[in-house]
C-alpha positions as YAML, in Angstrom:
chain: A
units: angstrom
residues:
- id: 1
  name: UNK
  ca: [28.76, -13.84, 1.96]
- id: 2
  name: UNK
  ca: [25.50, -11.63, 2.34]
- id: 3
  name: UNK
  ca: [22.46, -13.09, 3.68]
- id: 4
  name: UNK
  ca: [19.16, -12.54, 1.76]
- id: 5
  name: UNK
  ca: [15.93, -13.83, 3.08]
- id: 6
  name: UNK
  ca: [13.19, -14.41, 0.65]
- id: 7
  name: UNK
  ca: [9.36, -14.44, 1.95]
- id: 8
  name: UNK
  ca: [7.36, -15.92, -0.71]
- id: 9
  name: UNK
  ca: [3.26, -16.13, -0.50]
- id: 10
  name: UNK
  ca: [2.73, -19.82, -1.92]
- id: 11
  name: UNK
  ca: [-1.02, -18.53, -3.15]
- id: 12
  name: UNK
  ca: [-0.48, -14.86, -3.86]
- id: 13
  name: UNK
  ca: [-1.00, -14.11, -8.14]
- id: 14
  name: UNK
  ca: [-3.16, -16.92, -8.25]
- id: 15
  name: UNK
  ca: [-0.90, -19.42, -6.84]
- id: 16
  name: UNK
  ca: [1.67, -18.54, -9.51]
- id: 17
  name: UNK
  ca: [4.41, -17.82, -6.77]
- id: 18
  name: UNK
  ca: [5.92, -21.74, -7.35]
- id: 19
  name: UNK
  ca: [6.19, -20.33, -11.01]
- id: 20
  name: UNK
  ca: [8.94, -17.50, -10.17]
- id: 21
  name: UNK
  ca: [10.55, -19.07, -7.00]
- id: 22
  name: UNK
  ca: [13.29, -20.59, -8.50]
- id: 23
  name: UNK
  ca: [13.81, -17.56, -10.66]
- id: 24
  name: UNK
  ca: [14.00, -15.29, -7.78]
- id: 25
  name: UNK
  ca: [16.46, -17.67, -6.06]
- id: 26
  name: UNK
  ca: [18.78, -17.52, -8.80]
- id: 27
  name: UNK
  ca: [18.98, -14.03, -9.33]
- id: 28
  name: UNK
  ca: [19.91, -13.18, -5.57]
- id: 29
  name: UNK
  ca: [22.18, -16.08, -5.58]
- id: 30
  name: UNK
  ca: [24.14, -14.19, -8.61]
- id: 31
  name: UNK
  ca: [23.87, -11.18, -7.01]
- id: 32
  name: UNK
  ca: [25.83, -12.62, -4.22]
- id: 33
  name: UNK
  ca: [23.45, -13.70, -1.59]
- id: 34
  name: UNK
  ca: [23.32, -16.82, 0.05]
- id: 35
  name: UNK
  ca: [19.42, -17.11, 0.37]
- id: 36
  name: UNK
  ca: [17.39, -18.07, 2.97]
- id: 37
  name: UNK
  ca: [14.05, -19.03, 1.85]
- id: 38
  name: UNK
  ca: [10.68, -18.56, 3.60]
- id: 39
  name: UNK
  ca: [7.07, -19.81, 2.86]
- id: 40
  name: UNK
  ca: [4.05, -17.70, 5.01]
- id: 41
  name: UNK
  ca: [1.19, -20.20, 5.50]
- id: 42
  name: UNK
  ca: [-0.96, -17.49, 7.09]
- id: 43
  name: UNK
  ca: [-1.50, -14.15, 8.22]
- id: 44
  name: UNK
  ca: [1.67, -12.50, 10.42]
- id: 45
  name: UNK
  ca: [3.90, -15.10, 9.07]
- id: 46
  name: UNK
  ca: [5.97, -12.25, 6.66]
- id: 47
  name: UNK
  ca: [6.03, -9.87, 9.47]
- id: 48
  name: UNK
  ca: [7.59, -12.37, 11.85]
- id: 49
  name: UNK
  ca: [10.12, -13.58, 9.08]
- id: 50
  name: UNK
  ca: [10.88, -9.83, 8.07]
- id: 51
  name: UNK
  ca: [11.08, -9.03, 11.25]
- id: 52
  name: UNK
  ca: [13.64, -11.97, 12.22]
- id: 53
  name: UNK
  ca: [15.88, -10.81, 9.74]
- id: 54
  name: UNK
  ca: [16.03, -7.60, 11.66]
- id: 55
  name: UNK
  ca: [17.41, -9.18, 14.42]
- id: 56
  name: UNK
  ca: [19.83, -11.29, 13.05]
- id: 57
  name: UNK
  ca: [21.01, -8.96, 10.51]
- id: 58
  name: UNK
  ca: [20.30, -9.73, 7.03]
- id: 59
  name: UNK
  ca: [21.72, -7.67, 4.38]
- id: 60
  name: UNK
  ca: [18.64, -8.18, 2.44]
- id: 61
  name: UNK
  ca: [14.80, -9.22, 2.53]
- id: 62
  name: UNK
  ca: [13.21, -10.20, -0.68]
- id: 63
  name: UNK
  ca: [9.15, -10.61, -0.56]
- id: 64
  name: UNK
  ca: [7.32, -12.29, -3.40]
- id: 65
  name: UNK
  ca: [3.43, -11.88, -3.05]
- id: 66
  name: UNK
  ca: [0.49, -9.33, -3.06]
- id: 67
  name: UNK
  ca: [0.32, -5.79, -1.31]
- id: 68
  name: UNK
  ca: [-0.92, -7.70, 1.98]
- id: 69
  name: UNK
  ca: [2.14, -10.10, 1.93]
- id: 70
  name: UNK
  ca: [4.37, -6.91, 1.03]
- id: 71
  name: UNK
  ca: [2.59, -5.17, 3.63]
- id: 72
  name: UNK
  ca: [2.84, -7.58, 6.16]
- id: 73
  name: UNK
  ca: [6.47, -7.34, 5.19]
- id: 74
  name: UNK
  ca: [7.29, -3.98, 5.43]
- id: 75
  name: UNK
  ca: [5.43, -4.25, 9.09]
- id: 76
  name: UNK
  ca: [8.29, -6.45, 10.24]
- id: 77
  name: UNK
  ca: [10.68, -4.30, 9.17]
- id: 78
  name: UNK
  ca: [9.75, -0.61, 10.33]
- id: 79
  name: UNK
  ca: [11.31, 0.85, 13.36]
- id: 80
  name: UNK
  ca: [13.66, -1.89, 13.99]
- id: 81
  name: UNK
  ca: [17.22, -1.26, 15.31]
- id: 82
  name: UNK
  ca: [18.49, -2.98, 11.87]
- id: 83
  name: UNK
  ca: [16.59, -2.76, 8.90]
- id: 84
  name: UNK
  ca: [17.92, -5.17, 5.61]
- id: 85
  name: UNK
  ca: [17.40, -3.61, 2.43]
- id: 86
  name: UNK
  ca: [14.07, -4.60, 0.97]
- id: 87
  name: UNK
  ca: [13.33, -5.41, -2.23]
- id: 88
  name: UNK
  ca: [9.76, -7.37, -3.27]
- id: 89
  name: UNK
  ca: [7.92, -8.93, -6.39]
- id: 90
  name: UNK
  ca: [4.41, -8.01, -7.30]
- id: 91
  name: UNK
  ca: [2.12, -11.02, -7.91]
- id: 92
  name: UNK
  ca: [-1.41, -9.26, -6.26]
- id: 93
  name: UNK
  ca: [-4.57, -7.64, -7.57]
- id: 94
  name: UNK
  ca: [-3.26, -4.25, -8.02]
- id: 95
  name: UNK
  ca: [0.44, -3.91, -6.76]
- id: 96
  name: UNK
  ca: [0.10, 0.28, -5.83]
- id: 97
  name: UNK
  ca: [3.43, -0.39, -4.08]
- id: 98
  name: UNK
  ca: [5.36, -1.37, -7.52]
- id: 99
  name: UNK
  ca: [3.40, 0.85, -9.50]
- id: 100
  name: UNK
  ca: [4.71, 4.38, -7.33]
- id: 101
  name: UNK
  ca: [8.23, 3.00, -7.32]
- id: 102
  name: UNK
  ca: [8.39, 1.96, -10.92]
- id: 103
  name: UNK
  ca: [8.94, -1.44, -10.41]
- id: 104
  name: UNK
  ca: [7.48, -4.12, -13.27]
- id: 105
  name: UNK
  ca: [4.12, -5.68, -13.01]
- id: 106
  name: UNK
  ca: [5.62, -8.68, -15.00]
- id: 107
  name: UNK
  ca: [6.95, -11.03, -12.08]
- id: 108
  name: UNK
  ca: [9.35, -12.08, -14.63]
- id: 109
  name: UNK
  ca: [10.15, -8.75, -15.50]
- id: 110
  name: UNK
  ca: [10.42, -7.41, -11.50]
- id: 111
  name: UNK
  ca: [12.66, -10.64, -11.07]
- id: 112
  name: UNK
  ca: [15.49, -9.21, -14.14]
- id: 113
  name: UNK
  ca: [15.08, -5.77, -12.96]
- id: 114
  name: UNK
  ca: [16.79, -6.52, -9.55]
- id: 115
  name: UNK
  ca: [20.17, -7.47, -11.29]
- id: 116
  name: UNK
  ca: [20.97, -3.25, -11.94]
- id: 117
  name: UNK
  ca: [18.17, -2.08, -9.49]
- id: 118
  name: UNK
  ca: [19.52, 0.52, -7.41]
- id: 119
  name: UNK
  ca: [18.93, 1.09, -3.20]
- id: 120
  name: UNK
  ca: [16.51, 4.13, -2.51]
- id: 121
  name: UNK
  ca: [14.60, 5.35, 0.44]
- id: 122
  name: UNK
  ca: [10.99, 5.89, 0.57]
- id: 123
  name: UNK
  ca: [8.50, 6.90, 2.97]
- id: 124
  name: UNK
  ca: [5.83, 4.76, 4.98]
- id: 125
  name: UNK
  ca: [3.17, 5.79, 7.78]
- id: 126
  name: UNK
  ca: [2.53, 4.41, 11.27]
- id: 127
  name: UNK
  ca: [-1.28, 3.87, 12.18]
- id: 128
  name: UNK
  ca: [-1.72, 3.25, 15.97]
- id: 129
  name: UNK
  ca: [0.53, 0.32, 16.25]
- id: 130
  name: UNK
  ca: [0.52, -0.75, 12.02]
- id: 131
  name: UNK
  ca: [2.18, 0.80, 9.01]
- id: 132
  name: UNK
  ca: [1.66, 0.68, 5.79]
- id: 133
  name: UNK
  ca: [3.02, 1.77, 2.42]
- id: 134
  name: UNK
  ca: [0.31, 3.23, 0.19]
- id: 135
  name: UNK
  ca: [-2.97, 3.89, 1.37]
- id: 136
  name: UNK
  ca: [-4.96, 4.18, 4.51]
- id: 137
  name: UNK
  ca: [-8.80, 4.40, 3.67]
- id: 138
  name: UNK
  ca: [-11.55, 5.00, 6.39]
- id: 139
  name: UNK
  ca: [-15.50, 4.54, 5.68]
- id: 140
  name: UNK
  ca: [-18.32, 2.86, 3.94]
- id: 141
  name: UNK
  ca: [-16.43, 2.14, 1.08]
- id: 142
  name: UNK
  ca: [-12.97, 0.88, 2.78]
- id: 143
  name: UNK
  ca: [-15.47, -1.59, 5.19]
- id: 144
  name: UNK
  ca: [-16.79, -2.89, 1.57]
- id: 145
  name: UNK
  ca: [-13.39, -3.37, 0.04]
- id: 146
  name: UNK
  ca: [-12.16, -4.85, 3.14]
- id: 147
  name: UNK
  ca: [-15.04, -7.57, 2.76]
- id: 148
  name: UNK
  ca: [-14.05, -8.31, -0.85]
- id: 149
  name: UNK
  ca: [-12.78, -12.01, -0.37]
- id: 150
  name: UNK
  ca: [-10.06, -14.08, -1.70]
- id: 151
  name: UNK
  ca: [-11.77, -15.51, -4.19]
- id: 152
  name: UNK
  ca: [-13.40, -12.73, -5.51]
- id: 153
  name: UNK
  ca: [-9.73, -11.18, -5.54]
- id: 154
  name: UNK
  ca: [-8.80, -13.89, -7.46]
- id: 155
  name: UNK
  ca: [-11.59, -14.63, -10.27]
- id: 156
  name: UNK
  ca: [-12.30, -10.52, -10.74]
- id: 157
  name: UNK
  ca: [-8.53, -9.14, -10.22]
- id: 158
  name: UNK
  ca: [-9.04, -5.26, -9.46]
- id: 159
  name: UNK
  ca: [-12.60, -5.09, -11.21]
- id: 160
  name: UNK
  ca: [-13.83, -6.71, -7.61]
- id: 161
  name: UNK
  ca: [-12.55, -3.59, -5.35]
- id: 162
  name: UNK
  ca: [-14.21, -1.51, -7.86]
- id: 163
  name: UNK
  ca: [-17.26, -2.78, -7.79]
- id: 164
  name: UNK
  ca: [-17.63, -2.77, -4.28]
- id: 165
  name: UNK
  ca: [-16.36, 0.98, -4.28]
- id: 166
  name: UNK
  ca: [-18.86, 1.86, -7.02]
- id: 167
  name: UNK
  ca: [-21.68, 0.32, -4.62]
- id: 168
  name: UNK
  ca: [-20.84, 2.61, -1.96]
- id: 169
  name: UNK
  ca: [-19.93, 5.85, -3.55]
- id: 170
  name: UNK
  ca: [-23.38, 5.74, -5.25]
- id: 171
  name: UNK
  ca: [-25.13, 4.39, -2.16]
- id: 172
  name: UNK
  ca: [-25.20, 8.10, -0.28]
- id: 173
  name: UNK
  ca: [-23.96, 6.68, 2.79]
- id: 174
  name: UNK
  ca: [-21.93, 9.41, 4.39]
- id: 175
  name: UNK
  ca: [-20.40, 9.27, 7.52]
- id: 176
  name: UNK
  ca: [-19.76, 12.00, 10.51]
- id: 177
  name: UNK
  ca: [-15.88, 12.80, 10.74]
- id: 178
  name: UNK
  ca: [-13.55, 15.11, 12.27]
- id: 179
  name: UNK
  ca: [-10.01, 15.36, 10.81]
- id: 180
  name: UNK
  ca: [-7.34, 16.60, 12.74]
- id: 181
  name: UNK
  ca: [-4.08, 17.87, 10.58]
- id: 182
  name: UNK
  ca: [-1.23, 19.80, 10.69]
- id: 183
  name: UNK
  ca: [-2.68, 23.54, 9.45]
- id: 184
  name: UNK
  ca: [-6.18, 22.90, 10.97]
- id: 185
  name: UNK
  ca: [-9.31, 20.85, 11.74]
- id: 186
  name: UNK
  ca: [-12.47, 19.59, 9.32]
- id: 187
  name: UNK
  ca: [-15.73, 18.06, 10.74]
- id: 188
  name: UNK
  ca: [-18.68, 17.12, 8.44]
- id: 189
  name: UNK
  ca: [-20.04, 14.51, 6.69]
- id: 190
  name: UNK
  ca: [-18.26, 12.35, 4.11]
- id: 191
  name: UNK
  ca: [-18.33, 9.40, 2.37]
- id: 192
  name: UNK
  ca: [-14.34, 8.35, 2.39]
- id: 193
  name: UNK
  ca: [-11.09, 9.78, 3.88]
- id: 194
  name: UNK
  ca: [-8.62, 8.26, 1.91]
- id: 195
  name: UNK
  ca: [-4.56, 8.91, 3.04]
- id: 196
  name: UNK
  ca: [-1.75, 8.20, 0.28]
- id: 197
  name: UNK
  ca: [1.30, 7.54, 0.41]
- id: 198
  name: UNK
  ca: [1.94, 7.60, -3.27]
- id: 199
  name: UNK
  ca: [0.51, 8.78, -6.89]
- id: 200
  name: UNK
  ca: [-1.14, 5.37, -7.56]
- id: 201
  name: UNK
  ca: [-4.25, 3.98, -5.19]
- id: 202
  name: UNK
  ca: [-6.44, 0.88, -6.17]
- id: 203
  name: UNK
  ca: [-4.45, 0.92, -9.83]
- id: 204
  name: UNK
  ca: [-5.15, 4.81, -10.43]
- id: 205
  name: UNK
  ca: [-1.80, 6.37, -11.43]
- id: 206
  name: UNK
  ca: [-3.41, 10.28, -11.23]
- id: 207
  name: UNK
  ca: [-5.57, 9.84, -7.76]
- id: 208
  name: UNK
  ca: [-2.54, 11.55, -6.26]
- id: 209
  name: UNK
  ca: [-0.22, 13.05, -9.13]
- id: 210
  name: UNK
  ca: [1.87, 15.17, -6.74]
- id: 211
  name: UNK
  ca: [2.83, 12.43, -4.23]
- id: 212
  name: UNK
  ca: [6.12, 11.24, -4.16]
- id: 213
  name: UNK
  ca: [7.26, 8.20, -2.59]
- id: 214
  name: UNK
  ca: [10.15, 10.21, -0.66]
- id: 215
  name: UNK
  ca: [8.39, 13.45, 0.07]
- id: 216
  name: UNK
  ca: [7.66, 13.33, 3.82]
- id: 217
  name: UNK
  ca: [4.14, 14.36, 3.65]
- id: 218
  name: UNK
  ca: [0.64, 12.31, 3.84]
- id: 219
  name: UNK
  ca: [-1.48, 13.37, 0.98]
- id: 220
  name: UNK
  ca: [-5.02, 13.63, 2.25]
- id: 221
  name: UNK
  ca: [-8.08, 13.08, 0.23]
- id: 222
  name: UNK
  ca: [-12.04, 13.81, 2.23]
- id: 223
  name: UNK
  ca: [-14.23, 13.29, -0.23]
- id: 224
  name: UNK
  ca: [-17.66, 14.56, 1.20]
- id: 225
  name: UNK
  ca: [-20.91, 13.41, -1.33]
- id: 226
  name: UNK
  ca: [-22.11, 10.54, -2.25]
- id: 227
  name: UNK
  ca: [-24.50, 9.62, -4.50]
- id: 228
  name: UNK
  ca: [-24.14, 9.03, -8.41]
- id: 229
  name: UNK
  ca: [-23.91, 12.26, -10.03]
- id: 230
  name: UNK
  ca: [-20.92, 13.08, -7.40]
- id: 231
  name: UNK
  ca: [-19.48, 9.84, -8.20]
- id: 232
  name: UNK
  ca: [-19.29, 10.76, -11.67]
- id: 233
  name: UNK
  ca: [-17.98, 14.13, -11.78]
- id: 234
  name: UNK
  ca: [-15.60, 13.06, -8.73]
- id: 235
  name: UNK
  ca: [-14.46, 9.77, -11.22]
- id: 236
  name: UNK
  ca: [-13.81, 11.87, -14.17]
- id: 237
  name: UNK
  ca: [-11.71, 14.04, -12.14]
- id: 238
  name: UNK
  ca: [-9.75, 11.79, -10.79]
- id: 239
  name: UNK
  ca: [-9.18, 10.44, -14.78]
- id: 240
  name: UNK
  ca: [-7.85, 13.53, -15.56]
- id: 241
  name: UNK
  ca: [-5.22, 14.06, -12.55]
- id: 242
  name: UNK
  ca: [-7.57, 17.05, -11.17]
- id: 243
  name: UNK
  ca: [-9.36, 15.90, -8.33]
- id: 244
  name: UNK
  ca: [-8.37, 18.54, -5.86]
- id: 245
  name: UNK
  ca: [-10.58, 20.87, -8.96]
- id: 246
  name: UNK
  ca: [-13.73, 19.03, -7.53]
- id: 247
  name: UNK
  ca: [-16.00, 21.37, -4.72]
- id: 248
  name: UNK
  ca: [-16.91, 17.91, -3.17]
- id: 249
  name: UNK
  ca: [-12.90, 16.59, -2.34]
- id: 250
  name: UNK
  ca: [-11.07, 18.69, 0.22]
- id: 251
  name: UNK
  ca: [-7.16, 17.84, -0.31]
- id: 252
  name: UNK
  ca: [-4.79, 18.44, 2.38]
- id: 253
  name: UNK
  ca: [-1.03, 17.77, 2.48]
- id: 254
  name: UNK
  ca: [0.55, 17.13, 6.31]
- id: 255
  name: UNK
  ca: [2.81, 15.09, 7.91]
- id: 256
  name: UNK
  ca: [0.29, 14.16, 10.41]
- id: 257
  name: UNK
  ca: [-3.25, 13.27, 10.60]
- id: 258
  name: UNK
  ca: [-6.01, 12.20, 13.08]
- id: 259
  name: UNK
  ca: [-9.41, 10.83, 11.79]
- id: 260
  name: UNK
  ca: [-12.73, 10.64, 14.39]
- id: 261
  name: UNK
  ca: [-16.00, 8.88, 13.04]
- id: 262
  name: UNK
  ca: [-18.87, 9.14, 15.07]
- id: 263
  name: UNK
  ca: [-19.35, 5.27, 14.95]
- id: 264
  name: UNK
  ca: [-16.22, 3.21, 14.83]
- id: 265
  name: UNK
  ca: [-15.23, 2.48, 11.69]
- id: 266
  name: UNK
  ca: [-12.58, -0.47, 10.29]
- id: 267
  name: UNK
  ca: [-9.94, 1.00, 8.36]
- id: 268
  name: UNK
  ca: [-8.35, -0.29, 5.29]
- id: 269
  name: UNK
  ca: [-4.46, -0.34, 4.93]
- id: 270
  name: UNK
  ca: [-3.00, -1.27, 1.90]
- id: 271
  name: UNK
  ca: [-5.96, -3.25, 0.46]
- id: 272
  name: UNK
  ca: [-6.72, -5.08, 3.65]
- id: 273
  name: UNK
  ca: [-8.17, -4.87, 7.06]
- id: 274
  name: UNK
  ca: [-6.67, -2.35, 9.66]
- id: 275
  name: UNK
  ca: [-7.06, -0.61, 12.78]
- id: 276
  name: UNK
  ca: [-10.64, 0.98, 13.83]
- id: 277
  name: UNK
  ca: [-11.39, 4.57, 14.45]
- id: 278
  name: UNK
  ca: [-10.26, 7.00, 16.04]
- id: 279
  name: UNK
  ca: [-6.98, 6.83, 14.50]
- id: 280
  name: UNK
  ca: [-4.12, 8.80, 14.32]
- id: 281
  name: UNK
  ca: [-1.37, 8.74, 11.38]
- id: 282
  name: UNK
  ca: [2.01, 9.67, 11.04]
- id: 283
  name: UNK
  ca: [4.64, 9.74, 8.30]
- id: 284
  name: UNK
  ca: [8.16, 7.79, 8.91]
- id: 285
  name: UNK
  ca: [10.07, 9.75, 6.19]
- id: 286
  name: UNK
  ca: [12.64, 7.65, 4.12]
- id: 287
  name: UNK
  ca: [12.35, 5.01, 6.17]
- id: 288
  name: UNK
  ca: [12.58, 2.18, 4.68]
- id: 289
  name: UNK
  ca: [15.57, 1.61, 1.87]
- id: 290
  name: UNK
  ca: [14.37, -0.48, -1.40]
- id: 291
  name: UNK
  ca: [15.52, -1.79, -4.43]
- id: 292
  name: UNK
  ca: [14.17, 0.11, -7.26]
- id: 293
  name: UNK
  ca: [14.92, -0.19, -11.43]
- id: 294
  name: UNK
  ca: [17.63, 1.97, -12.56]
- id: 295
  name: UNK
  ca: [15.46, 4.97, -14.75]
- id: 296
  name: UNK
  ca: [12.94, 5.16, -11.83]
- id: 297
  name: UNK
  ca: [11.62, 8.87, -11.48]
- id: 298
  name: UNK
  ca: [8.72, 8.51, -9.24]
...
């Protein structure tokens, strides 16, 4: 029989995780998985577990919890020798992961959707020694998202990062940078340097309309004023799909990327709290093979 091993966050979607356990369980036990079931009871634990099932060769690894715990999972399970087929479900504040691949924001939903979901491979990005899935952020307004605590997460949903990323676009706090890509080199000042992955980042679907979860590039967005009339325009632009339009966003598609600060700066990965500057990013194309609904065109 095929082993599956299912990492469920006990207190991810506001501790509804008990709610859809049993669901999950019975859904990869009629898929034809004998499951092996995993709780994380802090941070690392879905890394270790994900990456355990590397090395003793699961067929499958199921993860049931935010974009940290998927995160955390997908961390366990790049670059190894063996890597299970991954599928997750979405119970966090904005799920960018599920959103790019199509996958239901209902946990019920994500849960039916695995019966005909169908193996594809999609990209993810190594930063110094971490890797993530969606979104690699560096400056004032990734250190203020990264401070936006659990329970603010949990009472405000996705209205907390934005406040916090309101308060520092319109703060004028810009920061020196140098970015290092594949056609060239940028220095100046700027307020964020964000690096997606896919079309959706923080729950906008049209931040990054082009981006593909399977396209081998890093889609680069230096976004160099601050202050509220740039915020504005820059927000409105980003509404429409048309950001790269803007005079103050410099867009830049590569397949590598190296970002310099002239104080070091924590990054944000996927939501959370990364690596510090300077950093340098690289895509892993198709590298890691999920579980996606059947219809999926992203």
């Amino acid at each position: 029989m095929k082993k599956a091993m299912f990492i469920v966050n006990p207190s991810s979607g506001k501790e509804l995780a008990g709610d859809f356990k049993d669901q999950t369980i019975e859904t990869l036990t009629s898929m034809g998985y004998e499951v092996d079931v995993r709780e994380t009871e802090g941070q690392g634990d879905a890394t270790n577990f994900a990456r355990q099932a590397c090395q003793e060769q699961y067929d499958l690894v199921t993860a049931m919890g935010g974009d940290g715990t998927i995160n955390e999972a997908v961390n366990g399970l790049a670059e190894q020798e063996h890597r299970p087929l991954f599928s997750f479900i979405p119970l966090g504040t904005v799920n960018d992961f599920a959103r790019a691949l199509g996958i239901p924001l209902d946990p019920q939903k994500a849960i039916e959707a695995l019966k005909t979901a169908q193996p594809r491979f999609t990209d993810i990005a190594k930063a110094q020694n971490q890797y993530f899935m969606n979104i690699l952020a560096v400056g004032q307004v990734a250190e203020n998202v990264s401070n936006v605590s659990v329970e603010q997460k949990t009472k405000l949903g996705t209205l907390a990062y934005l406040i916090e990323g309101v308060k520092a676009l319109t703060s004028e706090d810009e920061t020196e940078m140098t970015v290092e890509y594949d056609q060239g080199k940028w220095s100046g000042n700027a307020v964020i340097v964000l690096v997606a992955l896919t079309n959706s980042v923080g729950g906008f679907e049209k931040l990054a309309p082009e981006a593909q979860t399977d396209d081998g590039f890093l889609h680069v967005f230096i976004v160099k004023s601050a202050g509220l009339p740039a915020f504005i325009r820059i927000a409105s632009a980003i509404l429409r799909g048309k950001i790269e339009e803007d005079p103050d966003v410099l867009v830049i598609k590569t397949e590598k990327v190296r970002i310099e600060t002239q104080t070091e700066m924590t990054c944000n990965l996927d939501g959370d709290e990364g690596c510090t500057t300077p950093i340098s990013v690289e895509i892993l194309k198709q590298h890691i093979e999920v579980l996606v609904p059947i219809g999926d065109n992203n």
